[in-house]
Structures are given as C-alpha cells and as structure tokens.
C-alpha positions in Angstrom: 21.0 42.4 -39.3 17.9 44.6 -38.8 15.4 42.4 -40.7 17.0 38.8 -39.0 16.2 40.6 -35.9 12.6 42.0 -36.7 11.6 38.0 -38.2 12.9 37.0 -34.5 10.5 39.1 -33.1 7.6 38.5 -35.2 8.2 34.6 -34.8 8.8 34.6 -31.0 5.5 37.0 -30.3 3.2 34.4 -32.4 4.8 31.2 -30.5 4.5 33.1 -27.5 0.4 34.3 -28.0 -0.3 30.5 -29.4 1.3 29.1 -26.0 -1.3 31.7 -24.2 -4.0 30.8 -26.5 -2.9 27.0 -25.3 -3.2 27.4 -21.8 -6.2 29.8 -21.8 -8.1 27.0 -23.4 -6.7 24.1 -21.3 -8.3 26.1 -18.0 -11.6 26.9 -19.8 -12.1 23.3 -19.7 -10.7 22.5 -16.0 -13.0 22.7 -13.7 -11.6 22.9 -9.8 -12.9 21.4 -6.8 -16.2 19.7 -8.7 -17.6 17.2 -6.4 -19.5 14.3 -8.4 -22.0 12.1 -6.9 -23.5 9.1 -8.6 -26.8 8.0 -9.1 -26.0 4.4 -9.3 -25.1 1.6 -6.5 -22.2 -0.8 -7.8 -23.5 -3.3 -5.0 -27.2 -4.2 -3.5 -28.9 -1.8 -0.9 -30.3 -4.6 1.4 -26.4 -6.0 1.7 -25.5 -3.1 3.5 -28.6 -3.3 5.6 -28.2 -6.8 6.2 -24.4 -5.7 7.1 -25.3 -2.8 9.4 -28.6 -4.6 10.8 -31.7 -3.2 9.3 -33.0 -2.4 13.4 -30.0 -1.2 14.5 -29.6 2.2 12.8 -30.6 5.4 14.2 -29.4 7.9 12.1 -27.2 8.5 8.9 -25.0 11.5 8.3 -23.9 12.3 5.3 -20.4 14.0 4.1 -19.3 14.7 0.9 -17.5 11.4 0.4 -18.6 9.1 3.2 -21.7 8.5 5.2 -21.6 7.9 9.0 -24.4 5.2 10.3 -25.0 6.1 13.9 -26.0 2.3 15.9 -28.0 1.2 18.8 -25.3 -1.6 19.2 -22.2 -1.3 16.7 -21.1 -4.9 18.0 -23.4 -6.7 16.0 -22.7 -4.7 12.2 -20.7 -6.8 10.1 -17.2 -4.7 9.2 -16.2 -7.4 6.8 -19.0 -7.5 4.8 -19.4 -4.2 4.5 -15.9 -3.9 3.5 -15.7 -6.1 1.3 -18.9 -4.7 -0.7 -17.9 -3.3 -4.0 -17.5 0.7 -3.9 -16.1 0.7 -0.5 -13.1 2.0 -0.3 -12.8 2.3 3.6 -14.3 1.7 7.5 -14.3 3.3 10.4 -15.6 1.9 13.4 -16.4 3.7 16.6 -18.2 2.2 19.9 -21.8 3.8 18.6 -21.1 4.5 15.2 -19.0 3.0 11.4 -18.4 5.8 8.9 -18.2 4.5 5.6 -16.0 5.9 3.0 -17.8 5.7 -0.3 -17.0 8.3 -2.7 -19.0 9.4 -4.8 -21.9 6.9 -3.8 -22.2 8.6 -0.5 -25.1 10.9 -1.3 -27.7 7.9 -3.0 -26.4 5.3 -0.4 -27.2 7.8 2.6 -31.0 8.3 0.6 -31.6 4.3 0.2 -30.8 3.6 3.8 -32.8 6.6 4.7 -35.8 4.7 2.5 -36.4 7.9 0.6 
C-alpha cells in the first residue's frame, strides 16, 4: 500500500511541475498590451488627400489607432470614399473634424499627410 501510494506521489508532482513548466513558457512568449504600427499603406496616400481635400486640412492628430484630420470645411471631404478605402475600418465625422479609425496604419498615414 505504501509504495502504490509513494509512485502516486512521484507521478502526480512530475505532471504537476511539467504543467508549470507549460504555462511558464506559454507567458514567456505572450507579450501584453504591444501596440504594432505598420510601415506600409494597403491603399494610395493621394486618395485620402483627394478624399479629405488636399487644402482643406489644418491639422492631424494622431492616437494609437486612429488619426483625427482637423478641416477648414468638413462639408466638402468625401466620407464615402474615404470609407471605402482599404484599411479603414471606421469614420467619424464632426462639424470641423473626421477621425479615422485605422489601426495599425494610423502612425505612417498621420506622417504622409503630414508630408514628412
């Protein structure tokens, strides 16, 4: 009875150290809250511009996962070209400004309307 129990033991420690080992190794490669920004435009700068009218922008804030174009006159940018560009995911329009959600194209579309 002793040495059924003591193999029990043994067996349920090394299950219970390789399920550790398992987890330990899974969070090594997790990393949280990593925000990624791409380098690379799935659709053409100058469509957006075209969209937004090259004139009417003032100024260009960016957020982590959208870009907010402030406008002289937001009547005249184009919502449904710019929504229909590929990489857009969302619009919102306000009376002097359209934030664009963009993900993780926010940060080089923000620099090429910018012109840096």
């Amino acid at each position: 009875m002793f040495k059924k129990n003591k193999f029990k033991m043994i067996f349920y420690t090394i299950i219970t150290f390789g399920l550790i080992w398992i987890k330990w190794k899974k969070q090594l490669k997790h990393t949280k809250n990593t925000i990624y920004q791409s380098d690379n435009l799935p659709f053409d700068i100058n469509l957006l511009k075209v969209a937004l009218g090259e004139d009417n922008i003032e100024k260009i804030e960016t957020k982590p996962s959208r870009i907010t174009v402030f406008l002289k006159n937001a009547k005249i940018a184009d919502l449904d070209k710019i929504r229909q560009l590929k990489g857009v995911t969302g619009i919102f329009a306000k009376s002097d400004s359209v934030s664009i959600i963009l993900g993780e194209f926010s940060a080089i579309t923000a620099r090429l309307l910018e012109g840096k």
